[in-house]
N, C-alpha and C positions, 0 to 999 in steps of 0.2 A: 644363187649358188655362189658360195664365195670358193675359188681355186685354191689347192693345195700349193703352199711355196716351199720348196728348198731350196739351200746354202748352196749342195755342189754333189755331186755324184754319190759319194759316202751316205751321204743324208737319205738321199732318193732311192738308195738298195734295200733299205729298211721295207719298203713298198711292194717286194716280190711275195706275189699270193694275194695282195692286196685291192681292195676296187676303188679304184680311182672316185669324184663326186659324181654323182649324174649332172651330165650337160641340160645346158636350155636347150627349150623346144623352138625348133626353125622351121617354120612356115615352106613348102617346096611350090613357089610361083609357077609360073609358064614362059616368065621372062627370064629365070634362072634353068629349066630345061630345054627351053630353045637356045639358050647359052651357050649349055652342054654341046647340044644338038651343032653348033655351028663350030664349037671349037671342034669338035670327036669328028665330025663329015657324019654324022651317024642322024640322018634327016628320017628316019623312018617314023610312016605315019601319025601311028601309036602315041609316038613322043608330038608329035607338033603341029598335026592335024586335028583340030577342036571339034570342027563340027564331024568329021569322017568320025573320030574317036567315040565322040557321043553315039552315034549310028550304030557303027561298026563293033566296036571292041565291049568283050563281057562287062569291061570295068566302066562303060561309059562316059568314059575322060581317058583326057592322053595320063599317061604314066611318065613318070621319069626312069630314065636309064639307070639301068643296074649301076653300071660302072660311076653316075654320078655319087651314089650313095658310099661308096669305097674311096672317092674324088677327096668328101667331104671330111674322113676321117681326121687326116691331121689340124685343119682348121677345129674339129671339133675337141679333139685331146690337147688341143692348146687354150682352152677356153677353164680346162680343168684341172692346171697344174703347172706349173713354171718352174724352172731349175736355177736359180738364178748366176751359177758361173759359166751356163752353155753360154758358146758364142757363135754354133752354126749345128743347123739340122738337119738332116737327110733322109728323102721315104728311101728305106733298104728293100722291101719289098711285100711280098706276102704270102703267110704259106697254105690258108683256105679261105678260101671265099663264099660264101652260098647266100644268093637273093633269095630268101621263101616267100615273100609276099610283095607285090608291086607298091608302087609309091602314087597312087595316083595325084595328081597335080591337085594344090591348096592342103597336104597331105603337111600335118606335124612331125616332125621326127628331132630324136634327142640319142644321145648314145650313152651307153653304160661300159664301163674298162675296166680290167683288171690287168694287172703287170702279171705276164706269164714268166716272162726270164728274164735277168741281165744277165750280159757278159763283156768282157774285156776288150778294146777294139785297141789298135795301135793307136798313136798318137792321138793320145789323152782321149779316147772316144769309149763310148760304150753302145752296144745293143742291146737294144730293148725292144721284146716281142709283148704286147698289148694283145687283150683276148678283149676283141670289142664285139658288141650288141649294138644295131641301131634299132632304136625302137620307133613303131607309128603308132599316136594318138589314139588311141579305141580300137587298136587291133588285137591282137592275142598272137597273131605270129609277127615278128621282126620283117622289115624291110635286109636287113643285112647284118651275118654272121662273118669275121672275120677276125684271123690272126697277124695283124700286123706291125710290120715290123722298122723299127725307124734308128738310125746314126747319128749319137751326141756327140756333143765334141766342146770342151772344154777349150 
C-alpha cells in the first residue's frame, strides 16, 4: 500500500468525499491487548484471561477492547496519507462510535477512510472529520464504525 502525499492543506481539500487507500492488515496479539488492558485499568477477564476466556466466553478467546480498536485509528490514517507541511496533530475527538463485532485475539484488522469534512481552525489548522471502517479478516461485520475527528496544523 503506497500512502497518499500532499504538499500542504490546499492540496489535501481536494480529498473531501474521498476514500483514503485501504491500510495494512495488523495482526491483534495478546501482548498488545494486555497492553491495552494495563494502560486502561480495564483487566476484565474476556480481555486477559486465556484459559477462563476459552471456557467461558461465546467467542472462546479473549477479545480485545472496544476502545483499543478506536485507540488504533490515528496510528492507522497515518500509515495512509501524509500532508507534508503539517507540523503537529491532535485526536479532536469523535462524534460515533459503534463496536458491531468483537476482535478476538490473533484477529486481522485494517481500516478503510473517507474524508467526510474539512474546516478552517485558527492558527493555520484545519479539521478534519474521517468516516472510518475497521475491518476483520473473514468477517462480514466490522470490528469498528467511527467518525473521527483530528487537528492539523500547519
Amino acid at each position: 500500500m503506497t500512502p497518499l502525499i500532499f504538499e500542504n492543506f490546499e492540496d489535501f481539500k481536494s480529498m473531501v468525499g474521498k476514500p483514503l487507500p485501504t491500510g495494512n492488515w495488523y495482526s491483534i496479539t495478546q501482548t498488545m491487548i494486555n497492553d491495552f488492558a494495563n494502560a486502561t485499568l480495564d483487566k476484565q477477564w474476556i480481555h486477559v484471561d486465556e484459559k477462563r476466556a476459552q471456557k467461558e466466553s461465546p467467542f472462546q478467546s479473549t477479545v480485545a477492547h472496544g476502545f483499543m480498536s478506536v485507540a488504533m485509528i490515528s496510528r492507522l490514517l497515518e500509515e495512509v496519507f501524509a500532508i507534508k507541511s503539517v507540523k503537529m496533530g491532535l485526536n479532536y475527538g469523535l462524534n460515533t462510535v459503534r463496536f458491531p463485532n468483537p476482535v478476538p485475539v490473533n484477529s486481522e484488522l485494517r481500516m478503510h477512510a473517507t474524508i467526510k469534512e474539512i474546516e478552517e481552525l485558527g492558527l493555520n489548522g484545519i479539521k478534519v472529520i474521517f468516516s472510518c471502517m475497521i475491518e476483520i479478516k473473514g468477517q462480514e461485520k466490522p470490528a469498528c464504525v467511527a467518525e473521527f475527528i483530528a487537528a492539523l496544523f500547519e
